[in-house]
C-alpha positions in Angstrom: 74.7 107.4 148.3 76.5 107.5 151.6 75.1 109.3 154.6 77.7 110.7 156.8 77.9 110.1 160.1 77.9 113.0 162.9 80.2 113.1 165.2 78.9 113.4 168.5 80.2 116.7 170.3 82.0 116.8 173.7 81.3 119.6 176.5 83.8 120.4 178.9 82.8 120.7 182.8 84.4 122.9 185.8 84.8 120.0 188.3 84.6 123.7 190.7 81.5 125.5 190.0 80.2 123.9 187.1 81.2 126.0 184.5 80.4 124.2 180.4 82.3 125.3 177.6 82.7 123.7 174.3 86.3 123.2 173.8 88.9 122.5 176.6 90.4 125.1 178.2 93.1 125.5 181.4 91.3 128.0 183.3 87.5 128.2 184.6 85.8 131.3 182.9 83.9 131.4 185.9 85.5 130.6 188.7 89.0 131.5 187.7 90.2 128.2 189.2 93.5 126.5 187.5 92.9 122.9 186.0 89.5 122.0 187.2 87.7 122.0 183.8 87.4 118.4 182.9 86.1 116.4 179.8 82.1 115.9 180.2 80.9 113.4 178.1 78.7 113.8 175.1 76.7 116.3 175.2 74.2 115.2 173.3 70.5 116.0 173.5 69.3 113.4 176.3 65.5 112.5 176.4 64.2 114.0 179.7 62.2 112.2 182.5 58.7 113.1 182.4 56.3 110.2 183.9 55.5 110.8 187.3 56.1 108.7 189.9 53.5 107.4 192.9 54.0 109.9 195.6 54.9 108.1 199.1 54.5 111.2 201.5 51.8 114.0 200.3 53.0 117.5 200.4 52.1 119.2 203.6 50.6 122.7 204.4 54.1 124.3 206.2 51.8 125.0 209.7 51.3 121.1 210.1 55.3 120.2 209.5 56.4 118.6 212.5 59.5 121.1 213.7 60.0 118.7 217.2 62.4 116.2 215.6 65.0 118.9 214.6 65.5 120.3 218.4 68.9 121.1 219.0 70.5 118.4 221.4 73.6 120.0 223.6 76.9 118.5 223.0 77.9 120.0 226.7 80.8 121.5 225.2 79.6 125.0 225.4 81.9 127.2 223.1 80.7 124.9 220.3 77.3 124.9 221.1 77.4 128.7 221.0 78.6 128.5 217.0 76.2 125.9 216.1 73.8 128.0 217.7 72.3 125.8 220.7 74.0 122.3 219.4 73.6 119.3 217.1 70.5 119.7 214.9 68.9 115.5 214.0 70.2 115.1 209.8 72.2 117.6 210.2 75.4 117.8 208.4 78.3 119.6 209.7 82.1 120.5 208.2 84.7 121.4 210.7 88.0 122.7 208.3 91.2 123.5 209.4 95.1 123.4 209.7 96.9 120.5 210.3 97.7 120.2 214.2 95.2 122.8 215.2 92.5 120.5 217.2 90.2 119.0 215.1 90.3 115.9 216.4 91.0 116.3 219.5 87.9 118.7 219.7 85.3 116.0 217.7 86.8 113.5 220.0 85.9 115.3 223.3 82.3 116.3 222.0 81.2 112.5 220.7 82.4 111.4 224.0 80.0 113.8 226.0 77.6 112.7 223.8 77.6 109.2 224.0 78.0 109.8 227.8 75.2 112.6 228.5 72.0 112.3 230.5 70.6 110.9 228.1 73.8 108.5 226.3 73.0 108.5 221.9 75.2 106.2 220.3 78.1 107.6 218.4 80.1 106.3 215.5 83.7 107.5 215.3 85.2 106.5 211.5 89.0 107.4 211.6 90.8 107.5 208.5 94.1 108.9 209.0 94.6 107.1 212.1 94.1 103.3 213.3 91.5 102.3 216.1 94.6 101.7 218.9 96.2 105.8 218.1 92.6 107.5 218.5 92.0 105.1 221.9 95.2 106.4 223.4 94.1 109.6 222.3 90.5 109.4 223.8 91.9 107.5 227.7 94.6 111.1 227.6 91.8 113.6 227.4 89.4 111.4 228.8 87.1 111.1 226.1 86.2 107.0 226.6 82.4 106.0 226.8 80.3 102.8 226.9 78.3 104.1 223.6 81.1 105.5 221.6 82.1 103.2 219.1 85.3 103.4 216.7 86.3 102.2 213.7 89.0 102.7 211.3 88.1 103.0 207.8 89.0 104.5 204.5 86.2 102.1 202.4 82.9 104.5 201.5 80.8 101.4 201.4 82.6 99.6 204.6 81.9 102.5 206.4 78.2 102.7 205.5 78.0 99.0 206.2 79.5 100.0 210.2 76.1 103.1 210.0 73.7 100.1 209.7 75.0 97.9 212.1 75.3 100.6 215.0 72.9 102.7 213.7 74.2 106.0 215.6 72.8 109.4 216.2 75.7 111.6 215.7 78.3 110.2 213.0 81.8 111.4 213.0 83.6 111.1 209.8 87.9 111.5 210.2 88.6 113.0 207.7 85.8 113.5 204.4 89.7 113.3 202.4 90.3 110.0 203.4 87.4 107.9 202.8 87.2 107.1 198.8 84.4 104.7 197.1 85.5 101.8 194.4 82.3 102.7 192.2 84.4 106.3 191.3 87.6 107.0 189.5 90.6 108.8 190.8 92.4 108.6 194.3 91.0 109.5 198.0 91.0 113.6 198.3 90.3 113.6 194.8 87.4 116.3 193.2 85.1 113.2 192.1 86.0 111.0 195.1 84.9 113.9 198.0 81.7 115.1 195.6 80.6 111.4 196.0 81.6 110.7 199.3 80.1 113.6 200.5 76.6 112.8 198.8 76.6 109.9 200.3 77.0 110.6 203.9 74.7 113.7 203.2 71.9 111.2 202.1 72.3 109.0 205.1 72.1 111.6 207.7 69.3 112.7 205.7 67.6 109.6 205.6 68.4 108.0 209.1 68.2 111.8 210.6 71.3 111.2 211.9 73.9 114.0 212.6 77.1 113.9 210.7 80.4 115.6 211.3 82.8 116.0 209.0 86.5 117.0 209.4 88.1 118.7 205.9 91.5 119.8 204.9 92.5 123.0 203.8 95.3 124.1 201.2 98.1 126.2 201.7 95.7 129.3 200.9 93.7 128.5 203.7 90.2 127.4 201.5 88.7 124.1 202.5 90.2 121.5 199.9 87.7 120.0 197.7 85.1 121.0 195.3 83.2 124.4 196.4 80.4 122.1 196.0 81.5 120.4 199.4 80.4 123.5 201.5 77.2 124.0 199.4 75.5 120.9 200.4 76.6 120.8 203.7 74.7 122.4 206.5 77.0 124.3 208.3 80.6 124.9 208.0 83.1 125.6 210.8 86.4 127.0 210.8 89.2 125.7 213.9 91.8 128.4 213.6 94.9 129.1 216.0 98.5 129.5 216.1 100.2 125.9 216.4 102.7 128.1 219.2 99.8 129.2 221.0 97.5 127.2 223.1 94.4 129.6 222.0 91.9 127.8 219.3 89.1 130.5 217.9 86.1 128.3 216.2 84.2 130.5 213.4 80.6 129.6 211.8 81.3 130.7 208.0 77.9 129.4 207.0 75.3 127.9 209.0 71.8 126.9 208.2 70.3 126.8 211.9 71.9 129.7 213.8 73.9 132.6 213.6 77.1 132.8 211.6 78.4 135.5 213.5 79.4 133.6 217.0 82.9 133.2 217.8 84.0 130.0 220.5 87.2 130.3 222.7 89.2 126.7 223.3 92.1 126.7 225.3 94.2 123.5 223.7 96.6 121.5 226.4 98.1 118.4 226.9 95.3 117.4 228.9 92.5 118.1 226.3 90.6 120.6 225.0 88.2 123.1 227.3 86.4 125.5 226.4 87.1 129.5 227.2 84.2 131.0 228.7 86.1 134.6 229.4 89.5 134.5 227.3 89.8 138.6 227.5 92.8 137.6 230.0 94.2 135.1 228.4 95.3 138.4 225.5 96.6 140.7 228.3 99.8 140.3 229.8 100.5 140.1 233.5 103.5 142.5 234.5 103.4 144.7 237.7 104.3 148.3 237.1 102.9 149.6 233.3 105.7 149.6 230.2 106.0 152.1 227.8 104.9 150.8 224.6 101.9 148.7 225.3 97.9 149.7 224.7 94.8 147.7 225.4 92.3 147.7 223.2 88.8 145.8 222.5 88.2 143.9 219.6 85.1 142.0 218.6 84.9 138.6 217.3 81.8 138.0 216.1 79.3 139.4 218.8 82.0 138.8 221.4 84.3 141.5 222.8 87.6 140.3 223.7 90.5 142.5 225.2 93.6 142.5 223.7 97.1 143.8 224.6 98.9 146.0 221.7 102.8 146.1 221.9 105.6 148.1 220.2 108.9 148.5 220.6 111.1 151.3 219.0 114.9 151.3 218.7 117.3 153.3 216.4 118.0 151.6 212.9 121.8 150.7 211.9 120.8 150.6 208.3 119.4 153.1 206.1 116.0 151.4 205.6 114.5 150.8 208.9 113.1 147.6 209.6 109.3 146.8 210.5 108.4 144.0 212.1 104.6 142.5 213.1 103.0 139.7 214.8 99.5 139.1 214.7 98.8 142.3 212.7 98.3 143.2 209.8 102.1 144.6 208.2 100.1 146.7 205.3 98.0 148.3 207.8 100.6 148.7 210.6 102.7 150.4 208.0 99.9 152.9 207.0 99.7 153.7 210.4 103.4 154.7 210.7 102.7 156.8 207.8 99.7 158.6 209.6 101.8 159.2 212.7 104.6 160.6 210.9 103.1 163.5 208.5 99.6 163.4 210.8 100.8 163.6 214.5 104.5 164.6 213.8 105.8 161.2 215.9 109.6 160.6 214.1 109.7 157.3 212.7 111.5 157.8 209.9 114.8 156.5 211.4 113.8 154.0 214.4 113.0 150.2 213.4 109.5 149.4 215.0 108.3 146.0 216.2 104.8 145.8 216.7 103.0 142.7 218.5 100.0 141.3 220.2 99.7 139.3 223.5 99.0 135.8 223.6 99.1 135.0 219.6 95.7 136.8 219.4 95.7 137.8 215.7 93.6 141.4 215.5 92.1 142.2 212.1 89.2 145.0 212.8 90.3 148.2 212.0 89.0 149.1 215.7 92.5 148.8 216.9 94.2 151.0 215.1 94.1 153.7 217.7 95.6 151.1 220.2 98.2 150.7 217.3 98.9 154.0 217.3 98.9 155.0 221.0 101.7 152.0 221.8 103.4 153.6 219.0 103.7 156.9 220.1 103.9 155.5 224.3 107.2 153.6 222.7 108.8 157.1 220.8 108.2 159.1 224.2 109.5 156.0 226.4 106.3 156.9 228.8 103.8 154.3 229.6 100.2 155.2 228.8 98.0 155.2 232.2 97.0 152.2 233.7 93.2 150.8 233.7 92.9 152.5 230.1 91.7 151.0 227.1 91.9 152.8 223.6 89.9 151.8 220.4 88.8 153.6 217.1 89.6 153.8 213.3 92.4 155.8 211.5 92.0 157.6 208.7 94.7 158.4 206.4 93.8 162.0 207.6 94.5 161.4 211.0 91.1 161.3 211.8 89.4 158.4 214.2 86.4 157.4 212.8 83.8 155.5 214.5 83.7 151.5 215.3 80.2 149.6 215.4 79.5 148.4 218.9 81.0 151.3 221.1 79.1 150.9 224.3 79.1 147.0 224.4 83.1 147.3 224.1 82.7 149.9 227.1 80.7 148.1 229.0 83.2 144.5 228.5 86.2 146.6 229.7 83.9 148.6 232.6 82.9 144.4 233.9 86.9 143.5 233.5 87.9 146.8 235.9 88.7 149.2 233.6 87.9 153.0 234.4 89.0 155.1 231.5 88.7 154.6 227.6 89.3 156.4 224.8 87.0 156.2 222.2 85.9 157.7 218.2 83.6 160.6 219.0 80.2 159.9 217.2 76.9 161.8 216.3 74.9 159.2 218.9 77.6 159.2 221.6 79.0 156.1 224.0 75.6 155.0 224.8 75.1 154.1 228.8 78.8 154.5 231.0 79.2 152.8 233.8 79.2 154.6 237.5 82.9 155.3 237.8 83.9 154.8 234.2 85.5 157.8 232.5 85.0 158.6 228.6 87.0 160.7 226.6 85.8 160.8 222.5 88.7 161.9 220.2 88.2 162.7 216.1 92.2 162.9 215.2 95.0 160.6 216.2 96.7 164.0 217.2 94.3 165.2 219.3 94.5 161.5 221.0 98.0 161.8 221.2 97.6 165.1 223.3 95.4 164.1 225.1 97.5 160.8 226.9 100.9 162.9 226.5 100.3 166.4 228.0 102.8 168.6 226.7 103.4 169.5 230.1 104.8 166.3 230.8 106.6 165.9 228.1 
């Protein structure tokens, strides 16, 4: 009598969020991600690991865990110290993700110089994968980032460049780019799913080890995520975002997730030939600079985290020559600029209907809080009377499709930004609580429509 012989059955695997299913399919049920579910192996029923090994450190009660050795250490570049949340933490490990051209380098570069070139000098390792040693020198003598203890090498090997960790044995590691460094014990190319999940583990289990701190640059795809597996940012510490318009010289540097400090901070670079430096007080850099006051523009405040930053709202009107009127923004948002046309029209009874309106912002600032959609509105209607709004005026608050203006979180900190900068008049949501504090000399005037905003700057007298 024969016995058949059972075929052993194959699970499927979300190389993304890890995701099983039985049978292959093209789409994660999870996740939703396109082509990431990959054969597993056998899933067979695997015996599972139960003698226990010899302990080499007891466990400890959490009052006598030593918390000294993971002091933050400055990297004296203080707009990233302020998103890491004091500076480099010892086994830390850090992703910094971006566009192509934004910084990146140029900003890791500057930092592990000061580092290896502080009061007290750490050695850095700089592992370059996407350019050779001689590109990243001349890079480092233009912005000045050379140092006696900041050593270079340019590697795409895994194991090569964990062979350079031993020999210099650093205290910050810098790793250009996580994409570009691929290990011969995995399948698939450099970038790949399986070839970032491992080369990622690995770097994470030396910093752990050697508590050494360990940055690492990342890709993004055209959508803007980090490239990789989601598991990437999981295991990571903290993960930076370098954003900024590749026309503009402005570089904004988010915390998205971070393990030692806020995530809410926001650091200003300015980005030249000469380097990178950081942007203590970039409320001017938004603002523009001409003489006499144009009809059509509206400050506003915005905040970026727990920063305020002023920022300059522009619109221009002109009659259309087709019968569909164009609209045109920069650095806004087009749905939201076009709901606010909407508001203005049947709301306020501003005629739009017919003009084409362009709508910018000053200084490739891109504004995304729904704060400033008062400011929106108010260059708006400055640009359909042709009369410039007061000078030393900032406007902020939220439209409703009512033609209300609701209240924004943080009134009297934005008041009290513009008050320091020389402002003396604001416009502002009226709220159950009020503007808080003003400043001696500061005028406030709280609005609840757009209309009644609109009246207020435009007397009808004046008209």
């Amino acid at each position: 009598m024969s016995t058949k012989t059972r075929k052993p059955s194959v699970s499927y695997r979300c190389t993304e969020c890890g995701w099983t299913t039985a049978k292959w399919v093209g789409r994660c049920g999870e996740c939703q991600s396109w082509g990431t579910v990959e054969e597993n192996g056998s899933a067979q029923e695997h015996g599972r690991t139960q003698a226990a090994r010899t302990v080499a450190q007891p466990a400890k009660p959490i009052g006598q865990v030593d918390s000294s050795v993971a002091q933050f250490t400055p990297t004296h570049v203080p707009e990233l110290d302020r998103v890491l949340g004091g500076g480099l933490v010892p086994g830390a490990v850090i992703l910094l993700a971006g566009e192509p051209g934004v910084g990146k380098s140029t900003l890791l570069l500057d930092a592990a110089a000061k580092v290896a070139a502080g009061q007290t000098p750490r050695d850095v390792l700089y592992v370059t994968g996407e350019e050779s040693a001689a590109q990243v020198k001349l890079r480092a003598e233009r912005i000045g980032a050379v140092a006696d203890k900041l050593y270079l090498t340019a590697e795409t090997d895994l194991s090569t460049a964990l062979a350079h960790v031993e020999a210099v044995k650093p205290q910050l590691l810098i790793v250009d780019s996580v994409q570009t460094l691929a290990s011969s014990e995995v399948d698939g190319s450099a970038g790949g799913v399986s070839q970032v999940r491992e080369v990622a583990a690995s770097l994470i289990h030396a910093a752990k080890t050697k508590n050494m701190t360990t940055l690492l640059v990342g890709h993004v795809t055209k959508e803007g995520s980090i490239a990789g597996p989601r598991l990437l940012e999981h295991l990571v510490d903290v993960v930076c975002q370098f954003e900024g318009d590749k026309h503009s010289r402005i570089r904004l540097l988010r915390a998205i997730k971070n393990r030692f400090g806020p995530t809410d901070e926001v650091g200003c670079f300015d980005l030249g030939e000469a380097g990178i430096e950081s942007v203590a007080d970039p409320s001017g850099l938004f603002v523009s600079r001409t003489p006499l006051p144009v009809a059509g523009t509206c400050l506003s405040v915005t905040v970026e985290g727990r920063r305020p930053l002023l920022a300059e709202v522009q619109a221009l009107l002109d009659k259309s020559s087709t019968a569909q009127p164009r609209r045109a923004t920069s650095g806004l948002d087009s749905s939201r600029v076009a709901m606010l046309l909407a508001v203005l029209q049947r709301r306020a009874g501003v005629g739009l209907a017919n003009l084409d309106c362009y709508v910018s912002t000053v200084g490739g600032v891109r504004l995304t809080e729904p704060a400033t959609d008062l400011a929106v509105c108010m260059a708006l209607a400055s640009a359909a009377q042709d009369r410039p709004l007061p000078q030393r005026l900032v406007c902020f608050g939220e439209i409703g499709l009512a033609g209300e203006v609701r209240p924004v979180p943080d009134i009297n900190r934005r008041i009290q930004e513009v008050a320091r900068l020389g402002f003396t008049h604001a416009v502002v949501p009226a709220s159950p609580s009020g503007p808080g504090k003003i400043p001696q000399g500061f005028s406030v005037r709280e609005v609840t429509t757009v209309s009644q905003a609109i009246e207020l700057l435009f007397p009808p007298r004046e008209r």
